[in-house]
DRENDO-1510 file (C-alpha; in Angstrom, 1 decimal, always signed):
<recs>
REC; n; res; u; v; w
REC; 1; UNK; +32.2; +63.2; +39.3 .
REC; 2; UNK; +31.5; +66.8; +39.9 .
REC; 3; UNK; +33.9; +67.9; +42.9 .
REC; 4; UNK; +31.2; +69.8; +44.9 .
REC; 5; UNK; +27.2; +69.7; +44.6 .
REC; 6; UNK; +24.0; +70.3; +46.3 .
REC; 7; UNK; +21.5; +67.9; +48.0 .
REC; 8; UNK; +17.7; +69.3; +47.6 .
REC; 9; UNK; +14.7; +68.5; +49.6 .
REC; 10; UNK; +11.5; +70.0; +49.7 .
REC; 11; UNK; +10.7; +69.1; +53.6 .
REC; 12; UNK; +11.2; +71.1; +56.5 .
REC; 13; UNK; +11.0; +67.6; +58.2 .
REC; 14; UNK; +13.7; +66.3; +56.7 .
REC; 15; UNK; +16.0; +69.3; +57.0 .
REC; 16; UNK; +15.4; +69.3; +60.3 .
REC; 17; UNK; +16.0; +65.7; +60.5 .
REC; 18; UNK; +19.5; +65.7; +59.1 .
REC; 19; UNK; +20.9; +69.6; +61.0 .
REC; 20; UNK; +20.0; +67.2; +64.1 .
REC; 21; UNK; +21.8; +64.2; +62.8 .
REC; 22; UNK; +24.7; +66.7; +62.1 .
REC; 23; UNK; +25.0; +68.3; +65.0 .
REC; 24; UNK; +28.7; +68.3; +66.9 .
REC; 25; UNK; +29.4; +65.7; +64.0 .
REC; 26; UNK; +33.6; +66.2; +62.6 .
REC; 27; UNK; +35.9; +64.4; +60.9 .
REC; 28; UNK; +39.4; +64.4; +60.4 .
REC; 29; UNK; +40.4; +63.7; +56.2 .
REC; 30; UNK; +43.6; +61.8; +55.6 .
REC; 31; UNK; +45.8; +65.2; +55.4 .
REC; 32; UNK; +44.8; +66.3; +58.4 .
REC; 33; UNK; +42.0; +68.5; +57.6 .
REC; 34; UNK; +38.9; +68.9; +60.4 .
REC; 35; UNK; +35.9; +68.7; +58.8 .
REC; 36; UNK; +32.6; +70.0; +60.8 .
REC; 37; UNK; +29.7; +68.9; +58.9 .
REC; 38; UNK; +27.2; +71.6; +60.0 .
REC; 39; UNK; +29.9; +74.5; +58.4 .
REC; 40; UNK; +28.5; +72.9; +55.3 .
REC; 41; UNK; +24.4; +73.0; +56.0 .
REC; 42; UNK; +22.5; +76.4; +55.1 .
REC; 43; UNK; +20.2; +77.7; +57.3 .
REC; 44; UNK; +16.7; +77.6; +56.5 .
REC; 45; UNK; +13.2; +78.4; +58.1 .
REC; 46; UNK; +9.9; +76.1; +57.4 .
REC; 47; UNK; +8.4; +78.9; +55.2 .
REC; 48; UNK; +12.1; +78.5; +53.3 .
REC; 49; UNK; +10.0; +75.4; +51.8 .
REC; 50; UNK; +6.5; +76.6; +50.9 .
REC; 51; UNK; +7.9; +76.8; +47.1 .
REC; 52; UNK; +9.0; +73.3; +46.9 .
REC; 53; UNK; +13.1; +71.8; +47.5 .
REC; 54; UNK; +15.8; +73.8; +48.8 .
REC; 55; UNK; +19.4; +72.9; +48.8 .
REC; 56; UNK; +20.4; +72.0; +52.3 .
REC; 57; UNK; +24.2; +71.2; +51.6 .
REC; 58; UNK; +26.9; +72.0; +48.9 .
REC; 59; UNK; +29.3; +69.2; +49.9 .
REC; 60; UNK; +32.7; +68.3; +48.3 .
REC; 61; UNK; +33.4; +64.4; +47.5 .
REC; 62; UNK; +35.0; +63.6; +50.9 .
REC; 63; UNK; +32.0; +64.8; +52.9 .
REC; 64; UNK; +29.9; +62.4; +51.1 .
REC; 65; UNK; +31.9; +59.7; +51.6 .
REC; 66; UNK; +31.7; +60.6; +55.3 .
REC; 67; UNK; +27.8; +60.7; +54.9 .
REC; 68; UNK; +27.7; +56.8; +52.7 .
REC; 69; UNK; +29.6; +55.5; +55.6 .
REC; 70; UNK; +27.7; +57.0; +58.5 .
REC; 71; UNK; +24.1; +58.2; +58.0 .
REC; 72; UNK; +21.8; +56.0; +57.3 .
REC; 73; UNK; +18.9; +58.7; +56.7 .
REC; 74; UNK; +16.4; +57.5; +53.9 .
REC; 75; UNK; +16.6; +60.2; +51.6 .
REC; 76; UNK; +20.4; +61.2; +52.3 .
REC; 77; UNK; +20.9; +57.6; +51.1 .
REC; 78; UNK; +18.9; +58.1; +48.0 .
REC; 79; UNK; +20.6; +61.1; +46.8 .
REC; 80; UNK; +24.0; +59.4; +47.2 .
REC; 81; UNK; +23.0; +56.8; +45.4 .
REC; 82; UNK; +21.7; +59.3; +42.5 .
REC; 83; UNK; +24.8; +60.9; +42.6 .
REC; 84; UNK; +27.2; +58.4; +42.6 .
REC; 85; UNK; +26.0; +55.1; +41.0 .
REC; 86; UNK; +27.9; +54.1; +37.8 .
REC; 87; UNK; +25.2; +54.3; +34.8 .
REC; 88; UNK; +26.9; +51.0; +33.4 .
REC; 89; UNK; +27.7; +48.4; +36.2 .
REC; 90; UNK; +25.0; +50.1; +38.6 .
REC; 91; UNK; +27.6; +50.1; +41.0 .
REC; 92; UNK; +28.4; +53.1; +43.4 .
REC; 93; UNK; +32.1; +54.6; +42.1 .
REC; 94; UNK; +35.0; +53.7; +44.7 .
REC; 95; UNK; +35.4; +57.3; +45.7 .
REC; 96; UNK; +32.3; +57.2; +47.6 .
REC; 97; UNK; +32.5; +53.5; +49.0 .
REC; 98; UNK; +36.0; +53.2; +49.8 .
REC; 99; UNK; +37.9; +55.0; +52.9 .
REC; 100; UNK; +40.1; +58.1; +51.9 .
REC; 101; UNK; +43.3; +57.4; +53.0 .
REC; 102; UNK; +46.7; +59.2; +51.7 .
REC; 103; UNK; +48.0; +58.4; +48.4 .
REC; 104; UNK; +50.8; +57.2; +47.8 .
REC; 105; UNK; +53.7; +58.8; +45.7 .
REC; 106; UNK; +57.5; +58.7; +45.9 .
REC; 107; UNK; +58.3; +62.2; +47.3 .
REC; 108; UNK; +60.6; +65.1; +45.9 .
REC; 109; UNK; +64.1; +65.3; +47.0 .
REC; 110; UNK; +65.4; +68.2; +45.1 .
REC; 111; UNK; +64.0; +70.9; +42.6 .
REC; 112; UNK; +65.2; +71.9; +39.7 .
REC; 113; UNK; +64.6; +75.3; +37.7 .
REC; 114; UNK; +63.5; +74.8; +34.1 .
REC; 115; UNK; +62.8; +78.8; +34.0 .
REC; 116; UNK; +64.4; +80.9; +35.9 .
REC; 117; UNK; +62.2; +84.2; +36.8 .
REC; 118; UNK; +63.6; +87.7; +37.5 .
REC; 119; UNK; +64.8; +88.5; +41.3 .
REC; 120; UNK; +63.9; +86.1; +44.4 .
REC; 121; UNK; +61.1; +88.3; +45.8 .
REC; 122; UNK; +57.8; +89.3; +44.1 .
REC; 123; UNK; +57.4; +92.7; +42.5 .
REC; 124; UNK; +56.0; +95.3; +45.0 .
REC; 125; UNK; +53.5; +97.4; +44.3 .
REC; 126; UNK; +52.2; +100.4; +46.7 .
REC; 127; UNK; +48.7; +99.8; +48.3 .
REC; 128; UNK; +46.5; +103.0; +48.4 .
REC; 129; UNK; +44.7; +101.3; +51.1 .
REC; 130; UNK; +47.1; +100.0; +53.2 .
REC; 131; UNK; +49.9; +102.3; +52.3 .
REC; 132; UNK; +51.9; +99.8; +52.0 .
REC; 133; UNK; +53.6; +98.3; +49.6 .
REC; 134; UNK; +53.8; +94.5; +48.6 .
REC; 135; UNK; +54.2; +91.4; +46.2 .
REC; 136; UNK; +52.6; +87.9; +45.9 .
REC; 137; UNK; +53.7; +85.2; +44.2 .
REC; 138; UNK; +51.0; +82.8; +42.8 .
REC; 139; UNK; +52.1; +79.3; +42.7 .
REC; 140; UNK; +50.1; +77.0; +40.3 .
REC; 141; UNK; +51.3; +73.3; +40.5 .
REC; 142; UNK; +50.6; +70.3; +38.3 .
REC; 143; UNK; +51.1; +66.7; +38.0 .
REC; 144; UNK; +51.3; +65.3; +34.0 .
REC; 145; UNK; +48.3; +67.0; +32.9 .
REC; 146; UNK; +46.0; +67.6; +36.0 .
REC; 147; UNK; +46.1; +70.5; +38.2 .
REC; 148; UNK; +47.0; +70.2; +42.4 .
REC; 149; UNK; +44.8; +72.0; +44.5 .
REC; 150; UNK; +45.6; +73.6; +47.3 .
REC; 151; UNK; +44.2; +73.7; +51.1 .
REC; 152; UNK; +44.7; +77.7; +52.0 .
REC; 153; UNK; +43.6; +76.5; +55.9 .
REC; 154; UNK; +46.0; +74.0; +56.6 .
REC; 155; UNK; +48.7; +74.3; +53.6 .
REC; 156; UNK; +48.8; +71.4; +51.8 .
REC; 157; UNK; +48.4; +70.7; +48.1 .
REC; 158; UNK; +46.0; +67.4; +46.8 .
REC; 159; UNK; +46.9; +65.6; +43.9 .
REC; 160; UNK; +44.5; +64.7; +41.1 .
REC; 161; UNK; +42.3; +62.0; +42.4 .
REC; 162; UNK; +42.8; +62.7; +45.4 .
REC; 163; UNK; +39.8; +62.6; +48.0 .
REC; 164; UNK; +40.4; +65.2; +50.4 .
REC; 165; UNK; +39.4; +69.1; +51.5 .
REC; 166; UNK; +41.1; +72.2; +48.9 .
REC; 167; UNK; +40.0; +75.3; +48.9 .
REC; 168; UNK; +41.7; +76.7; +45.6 .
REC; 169; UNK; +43.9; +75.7; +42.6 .
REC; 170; UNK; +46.4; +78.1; +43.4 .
REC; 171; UNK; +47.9; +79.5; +46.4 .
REC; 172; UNK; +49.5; +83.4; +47.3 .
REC; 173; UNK; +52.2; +84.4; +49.1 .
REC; 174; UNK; +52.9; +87.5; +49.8 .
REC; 175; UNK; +56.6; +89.0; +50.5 .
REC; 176; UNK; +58.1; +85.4; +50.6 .
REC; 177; UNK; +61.3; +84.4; +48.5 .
REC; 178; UNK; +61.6; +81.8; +45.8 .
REC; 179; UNK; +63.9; +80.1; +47.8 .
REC; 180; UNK; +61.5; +79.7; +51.1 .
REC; 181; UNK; +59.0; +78.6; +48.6 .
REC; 182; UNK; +61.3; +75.9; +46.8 .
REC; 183; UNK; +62.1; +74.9; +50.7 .
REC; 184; UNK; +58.6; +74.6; +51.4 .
REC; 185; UNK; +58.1; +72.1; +48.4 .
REC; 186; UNK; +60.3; +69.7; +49.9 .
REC; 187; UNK; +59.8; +70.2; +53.8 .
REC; 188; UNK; +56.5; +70.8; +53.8 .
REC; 189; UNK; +54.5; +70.1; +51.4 .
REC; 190; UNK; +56.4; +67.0; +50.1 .
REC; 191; UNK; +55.3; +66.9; +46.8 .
REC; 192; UNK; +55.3; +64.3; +44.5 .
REC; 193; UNK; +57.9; +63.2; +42.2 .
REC; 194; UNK; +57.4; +64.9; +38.7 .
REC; 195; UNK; +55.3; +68.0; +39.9 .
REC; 196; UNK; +55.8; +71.1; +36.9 .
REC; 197; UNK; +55.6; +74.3; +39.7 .
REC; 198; UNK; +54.7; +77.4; +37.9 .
REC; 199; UNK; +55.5; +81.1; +40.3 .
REC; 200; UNK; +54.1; +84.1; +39.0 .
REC; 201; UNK; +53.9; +87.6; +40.1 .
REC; 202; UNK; +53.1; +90.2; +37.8 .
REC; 203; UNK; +56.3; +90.3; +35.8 .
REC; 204; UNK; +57.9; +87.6; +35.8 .
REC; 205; UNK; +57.1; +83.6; +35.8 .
REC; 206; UNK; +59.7; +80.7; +37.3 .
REC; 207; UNK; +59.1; +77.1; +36.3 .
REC; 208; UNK; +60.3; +74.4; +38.7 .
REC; 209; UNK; +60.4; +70.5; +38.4 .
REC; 210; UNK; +60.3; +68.3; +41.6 .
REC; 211; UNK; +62.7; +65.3; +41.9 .
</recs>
């Protein structure tokens, strides 16, 4: 399934019906993430709908998961079903009828470099701007062939198949050392076993392996 996606109607009613539902509705996802579910809806007037349906949500997997197991709205219920039902079996997929809850994975102990990059701080370049000058690393991290995303808010990395909140597939850091990052990996973030951790800046690339 698509990560994120729109529901459409072409009522002001039913708009109206679900911002109402919504309201002071949250969540928290399995990592710890809050999730407030009108930060998700547009904002619309009726003559928004004179033309005919309007998204009224882009909502990633988790949110709709929320909304099979608590809103029992008519047509909210008929667009998870068109979005979610299994063409073969007619049955809905697991991500949306099952209850995210962390996954579970032996977690690193140790990193080891398989490339080892040039100097332990990013290359710093002068801001015009800010007059300043200043590096990032980007760190991109993957798990056998599938990319980790990362949750800039609260600083944790999902693995594939995973059904929680990111907000990129990378994440930057700016004027911090390889080695607070390789600390990071294993306090913080407690990656998985097996995770190929790739730090660029913009001349040089280091290549970790967590064990």
């Amino acid at each position: 399934m698509a990560a994120i996606d729109k529901c459409y109607v072409d009522s002001y009613a039913d708009y109206k019906t679900f911002c109402d539902w919504a309201k002071d509705r949250s969540f928290i996802t399995p990592r710890g993430a809050k999730v407030v579910i009108s930060d998700y809806i547009f904002n619309w007037k009726e003559e928004d709908f004179k033309d005919g349906c309007v998204p009224i949500f882009n909502s990633p997997v988790i949110f709709d998961n929320y909304l099979y197991h608590n809103c029992d709205l008519p047509f909210i219920r008929e667009w998870l079903a068109s979005r979610y039902t299994n063409n073969l079996t007619g049955d809905l997929y697991d991500e949306i009828t099952q209850v995210p809850t962390l996954p579970e994975f032996v977690p690193c102990r140790h990193v080891s470099v398989l490339k080892n990059g040039i100097g332990n701080m990013p290359y710093k370049s002068y801001n015009d701007y800010s007059r300043r000058k200043y590096g990032y690393w980007i760190v991109d991290i993957y798990l056998g062939n599938s990319t980790c995303w990362y949750n800039e808010e609260y600083d944790f990395w999902t693995i594939p198949f995973e059904n929680d909140i990111h907000t990129a597939s990378y994440a930057a850091f700016k004027n911090k050392s390889i080695k607070s990052i390789i600390r990071r990996i294993i306090k913080k973030w407690k990656l998985p076993v097996g995770c190929r951790i790739e730090i660029t800046d913009r001349t040089t690339k280091w290549v970790l392996l967590t064990k």
